[in-house]
N, C-alpha and C positions, 0 to 999 in steps of 0.2 A: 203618704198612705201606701200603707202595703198592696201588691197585684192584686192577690188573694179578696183583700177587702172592696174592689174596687164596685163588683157588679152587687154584692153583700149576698149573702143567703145563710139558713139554716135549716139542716138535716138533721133527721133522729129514725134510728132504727131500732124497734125493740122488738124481745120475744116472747112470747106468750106459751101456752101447753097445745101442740101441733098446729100452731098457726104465729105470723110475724106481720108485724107493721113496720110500714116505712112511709114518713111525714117529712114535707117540708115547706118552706113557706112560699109565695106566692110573688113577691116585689122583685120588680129586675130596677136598677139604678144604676146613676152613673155618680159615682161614689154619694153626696144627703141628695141628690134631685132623682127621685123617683117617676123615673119613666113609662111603666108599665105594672098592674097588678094581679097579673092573671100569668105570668112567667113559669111555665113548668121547668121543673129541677128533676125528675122522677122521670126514669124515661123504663118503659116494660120492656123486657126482653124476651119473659116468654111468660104463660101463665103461674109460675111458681116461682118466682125470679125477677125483680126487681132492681132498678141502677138507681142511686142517689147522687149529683155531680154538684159539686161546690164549687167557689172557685171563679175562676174567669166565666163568663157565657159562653164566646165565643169556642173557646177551648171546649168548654163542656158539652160545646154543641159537635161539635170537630169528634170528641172521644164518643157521644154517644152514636153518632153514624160509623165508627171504626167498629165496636163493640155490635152491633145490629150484623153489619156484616160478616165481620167473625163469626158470630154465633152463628146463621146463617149458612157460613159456609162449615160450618163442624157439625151441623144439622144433616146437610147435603153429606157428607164424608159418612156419619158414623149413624145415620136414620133415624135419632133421637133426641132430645132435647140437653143441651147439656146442664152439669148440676152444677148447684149454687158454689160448691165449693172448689169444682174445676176451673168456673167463671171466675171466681177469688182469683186463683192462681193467673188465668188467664189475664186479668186489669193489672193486676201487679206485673207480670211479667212485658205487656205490653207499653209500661210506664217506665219500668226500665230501661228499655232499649231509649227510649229519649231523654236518659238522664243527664246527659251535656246539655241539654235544651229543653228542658221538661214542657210538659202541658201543665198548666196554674189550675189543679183542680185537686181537690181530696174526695175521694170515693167511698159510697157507701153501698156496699153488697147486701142487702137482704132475699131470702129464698127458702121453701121449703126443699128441706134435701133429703135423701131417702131414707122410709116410715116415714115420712111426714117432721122431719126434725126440724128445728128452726136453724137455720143458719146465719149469723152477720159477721161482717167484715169490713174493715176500712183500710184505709191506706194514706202515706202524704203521695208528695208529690212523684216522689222515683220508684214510687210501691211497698214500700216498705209496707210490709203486710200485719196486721192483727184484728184475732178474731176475739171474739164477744160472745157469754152466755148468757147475757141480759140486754144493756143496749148499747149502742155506738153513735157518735154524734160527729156532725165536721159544719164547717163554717164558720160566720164570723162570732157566734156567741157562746164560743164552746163553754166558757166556766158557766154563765147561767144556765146555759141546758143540760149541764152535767149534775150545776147542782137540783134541779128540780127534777132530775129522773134517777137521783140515788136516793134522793126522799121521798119518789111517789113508784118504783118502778117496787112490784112484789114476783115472784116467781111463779110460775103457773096459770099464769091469768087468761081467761076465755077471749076467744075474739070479740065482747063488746067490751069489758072489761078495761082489754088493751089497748081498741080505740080511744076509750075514755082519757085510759092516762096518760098514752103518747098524746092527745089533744091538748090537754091543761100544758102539758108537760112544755108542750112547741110553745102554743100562745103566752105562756108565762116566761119561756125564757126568748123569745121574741121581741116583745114588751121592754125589756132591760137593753135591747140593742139596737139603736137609728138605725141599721143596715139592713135589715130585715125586717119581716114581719108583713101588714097588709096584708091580713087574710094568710088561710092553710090549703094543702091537699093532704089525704089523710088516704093511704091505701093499706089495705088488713086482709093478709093473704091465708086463706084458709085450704085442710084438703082438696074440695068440692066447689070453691069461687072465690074471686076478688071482691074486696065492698072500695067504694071509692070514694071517700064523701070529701066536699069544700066546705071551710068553716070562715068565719068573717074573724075579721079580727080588729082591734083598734087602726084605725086611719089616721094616726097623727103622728 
């Protein structure tokens, strides 16, 4: 079994018209013995700005206290919040520098970036960077969640819209993969608030 596969997770980012979602599922494991179902993957960095961390736990746990402090101290340097697609730059080029010895995590960047644009991003392991005008996915069930968000994802769609479909979208292609799944987090990033909802999902 691959590293990547070991703790199991899935991530989806998608964009909507001035607002972005980013979901992912709930189950931490140790490769089929599911140890925990309440496992956050989604870590906030600031209110318009979003980290999605695939991948090992541990590592993802490792990158998103790196990434908190970075931000943090680029905060303190330059008085303002940095933007989703500095942040891009930034995971990328921080995954870099460790690429004789990477962290086992594929990143998912979502963020409002300035007017209110959507922004997504991913990356593998050494940063290799690409962005997204619809949605980005990482984890272990990439083909089922790519196919069910190229047949349900439309352009333009409102923030309830979008939670809608990024929800079916995870839980369905979830569903098709023992490593994930066990329930969602569903966060829909808008101008003026976050919504954050938890969804149940099959238990078997």
């Amino acid at each position: 079994m691959s590293i990547f596969e070991y703790n199991g997770s899935a991530i989806i980012g998608m964009a909507g018209k001035e607002c972005v979602a980013i979901g992912s599922d709930l189950r931490f494991g140790v490769q089929f013995q599911t140890l925990a179902t309440d496992y956050q993957k989604i870590y906030r960095i600031h209110d318009k700005l979003y980290l999605g961390l695939a991948g090992l736990g541990t590592d993802a746990q490792t990158l998103a206290a790196r990434f908190k402090f970075k931000h943090n101290m680029y905060k303190l340097r330059e008085e303002r919040d940095i933007r989703p697609s500095t942040f891009g730059q930034l995971v990328s080029s921080t995954l870099y520098e460790k690429r004789f010895g990477p962290y086992f995590c594929s990143p998912v960047v979502a963020g409002l970036d300035k007017d209110n644009v959507p922004y997504l991003c991913g990356m593998d392991t050494i940063g290799a960077i690409e962005t997204a005008k619809d949605f980005m996915v990482a984890g272990t069930a990439p083909d089922s969640l790519y196919g069910m968000c190229e047949s349900m994802f439309r352009p333009d769609l409102e923030p309830e819209e979008l939670f809608e479909v990024l929800s079916q979208c995870l839980l369905a292609g979830t569903d098709r993969d023992a490593l994930s799944g066990w329930g969602a987090i569903v966060h829909v990033i808008t101008k003026d608030k976050t919504n954050s909802r938890t969804l149940k999902g099959r238990m078997d």
